[in-house]
C-alpha positions in Angstrom: 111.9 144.9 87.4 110.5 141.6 86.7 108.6 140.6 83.5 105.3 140.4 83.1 105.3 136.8 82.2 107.2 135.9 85.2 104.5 137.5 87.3 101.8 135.6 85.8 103.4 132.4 85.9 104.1 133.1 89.8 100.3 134.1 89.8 99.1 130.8 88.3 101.6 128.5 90.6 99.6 130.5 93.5 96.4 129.8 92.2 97.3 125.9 91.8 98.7 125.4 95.1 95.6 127.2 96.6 93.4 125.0 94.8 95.9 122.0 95.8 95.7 123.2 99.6 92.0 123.5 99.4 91.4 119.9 97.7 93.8 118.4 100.5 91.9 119.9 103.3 88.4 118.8 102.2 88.7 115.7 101.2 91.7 114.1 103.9 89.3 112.6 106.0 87.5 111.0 103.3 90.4 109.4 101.9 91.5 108.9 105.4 88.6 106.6 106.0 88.4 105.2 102.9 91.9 104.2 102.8 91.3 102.3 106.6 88.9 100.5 105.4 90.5 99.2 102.2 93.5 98.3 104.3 91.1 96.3 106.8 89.7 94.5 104.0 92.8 93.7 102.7 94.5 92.1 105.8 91.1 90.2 105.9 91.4 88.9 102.4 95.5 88.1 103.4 94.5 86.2 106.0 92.4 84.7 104.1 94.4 83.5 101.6 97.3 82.6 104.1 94.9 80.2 105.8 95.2 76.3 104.9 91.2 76.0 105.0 90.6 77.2 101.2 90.9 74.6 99.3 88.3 75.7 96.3 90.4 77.0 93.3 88.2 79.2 92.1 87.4 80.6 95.2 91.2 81.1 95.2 91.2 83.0 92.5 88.5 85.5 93.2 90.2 86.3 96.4 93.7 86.8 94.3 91.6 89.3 92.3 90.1 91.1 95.0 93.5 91.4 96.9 94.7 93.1 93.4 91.9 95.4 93.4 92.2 96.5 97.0 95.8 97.4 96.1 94.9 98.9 93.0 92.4 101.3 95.1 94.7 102.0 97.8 97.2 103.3 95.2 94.3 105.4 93.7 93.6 107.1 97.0 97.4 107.6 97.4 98.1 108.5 94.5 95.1 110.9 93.9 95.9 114.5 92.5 95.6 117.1 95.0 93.9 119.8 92.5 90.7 117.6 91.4 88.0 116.9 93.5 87.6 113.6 95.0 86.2 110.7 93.3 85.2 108.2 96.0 86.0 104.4 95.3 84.3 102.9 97.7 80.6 104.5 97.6 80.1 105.8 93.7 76.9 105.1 91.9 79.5 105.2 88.3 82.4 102.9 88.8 83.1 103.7 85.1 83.6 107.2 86.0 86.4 105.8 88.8 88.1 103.5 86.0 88.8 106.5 83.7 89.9 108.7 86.7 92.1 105.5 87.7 93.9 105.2 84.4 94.3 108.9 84.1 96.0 108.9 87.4 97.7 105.6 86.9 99.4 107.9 83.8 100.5 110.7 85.6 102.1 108.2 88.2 104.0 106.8 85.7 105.0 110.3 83.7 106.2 111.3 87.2 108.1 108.1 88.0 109.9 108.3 84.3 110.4 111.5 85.0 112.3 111.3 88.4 114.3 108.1 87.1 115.3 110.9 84.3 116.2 113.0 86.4 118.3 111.1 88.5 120.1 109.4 85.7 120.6 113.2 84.3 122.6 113.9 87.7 124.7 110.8 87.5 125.4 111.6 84.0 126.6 115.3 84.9 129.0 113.5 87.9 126.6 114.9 90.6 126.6 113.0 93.6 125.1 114.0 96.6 127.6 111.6 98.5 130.7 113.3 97.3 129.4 117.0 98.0 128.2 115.8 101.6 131.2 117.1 104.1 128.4 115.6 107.0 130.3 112.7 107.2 133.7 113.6 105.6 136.5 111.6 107.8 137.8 114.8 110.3 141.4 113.4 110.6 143.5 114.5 113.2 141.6 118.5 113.9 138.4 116.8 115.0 140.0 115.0 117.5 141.9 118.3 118.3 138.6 120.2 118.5 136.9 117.1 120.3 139.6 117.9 123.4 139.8 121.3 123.3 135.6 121.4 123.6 134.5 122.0 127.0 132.5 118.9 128.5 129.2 120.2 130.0 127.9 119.4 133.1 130.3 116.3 133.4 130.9 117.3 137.5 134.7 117.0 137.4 137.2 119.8 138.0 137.7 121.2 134.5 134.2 121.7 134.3 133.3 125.6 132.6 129.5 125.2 133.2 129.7 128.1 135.2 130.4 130.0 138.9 128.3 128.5 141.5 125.9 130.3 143.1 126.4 131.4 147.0 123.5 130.3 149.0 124.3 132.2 152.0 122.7 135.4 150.3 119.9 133.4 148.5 116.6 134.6 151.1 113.1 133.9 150.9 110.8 136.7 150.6 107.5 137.7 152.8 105.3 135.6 150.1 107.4 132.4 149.7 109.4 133.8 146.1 113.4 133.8 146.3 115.2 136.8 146.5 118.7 137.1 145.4 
C-alpha cells in the first residue's frame, strides 16, 4: 500500500501540470503573436544595422540597445513559466511589473541551466555514458553480415524472392455490380 505522502505528492504534481497545461493552452497564441512580431522587429533592426547607410553613432547605439532588448524579450516569452499567467511584453500599461517578472524568470533560467550542467557532470563523474551503453550503433562484426544474407529481400523481383504465391487470375471474376470475386 502506498503512503500517504506519496499520494499527496502525486496529487500536487497533478494539480501543477493541470495548471501548467491550462496556462499553455490559453496564452500560446498570445505569445505566438507576440513572439512574431518581436522577431520581425528584430530582422528589421538587423538589417538595419547591417546596412552601410548609418553613419550616426549614436543612432548606432540605440539600435544596438534595441536589438538587445528584442532578444532579451524573445527569451522572456520563451522562457516564460508555464504555471503563471501571462504577462504581455509588448502591450502592458506597468513595464516595471515586466522587469521584476523578467529577472525572476531570468533566475529560474539560470537555476535550471546550473542545474542540468550538474547533472551532467554528476553522470560523467559516476562513468555514465550514454555512448558506451548505446548497442544502436555497436560494430555487428561478422553475424550482421550473416543475418544481412540470410534476410529475405522484399519485393526485389528476382528468383529467390519469398514475397509470397502469386495469385491465379484465371479464377479472379467480376461480380454483377463491378466488385471482384475470388
Amino acid at each position: 500500500m502506498r503512503s500517504l505522502e506519496e499520494l499527496k505528492s502525486r496529487q500536487q504534481d497533478n494539480v501543477q501540470k493541470e495548471k501548467e497545461i491550462k496556462f499553455s493552452k490559453k496564452y500560446h497564441m498570445v505569445k505566438f503573436i507576440e513572439r512574431q512580431k518581436l522577431e520581425r522587429k528584430l530582422s528589421t533592426v538587423e538589417k538595419w544595422l547591417a546596412s552601410d547607410k548609418n553613419d550616426d553613432a549614436g543612432e548606432r547605439d540605440k539600435m544596438v540597445q534595441q536589438r538587445e532588448r528584442i532578444v532579451a524579450d524573445i527569451e522572456y516569452i520563451k522562457n516564460f513559466p508555464r504555471d503563471r499567467k501571462y504577462v504581455s511584453v509588448i502591450k502592458t500599461q506597468d513595464r516595471a511589473a515586466v522587469e521584476a517578472i523578467r529577472r525572476d524568470i531570468q533566475k529560474s533560467v539560470e537555476k535550471k541551466a546550473l542545474e542540468k550542467a550538474r547533472r551532467s557532470s554528476d553522470d560523467e563523474a559516476d562513468g555514465r555514458d550514454d555512448e558506451d551503453e548505446d548497442d544502436f550503433f555497436a560494430d555487428g562484426g561478422e553475424d550482421s553480415d550473416a543475418r544481412q544474407e540470410a534476410r529475405p529481400s522484399r519485393g526485389g523481383g528476382g528468383d529467390d524472392d519469398v514475397g509470397g504465391d502469386e495469385v491465379d487470375t484465371s479464377e479472379v471474376g467480376g461480380g454483377d455490380d463491378g466488385t471482384l470475386v475470388l
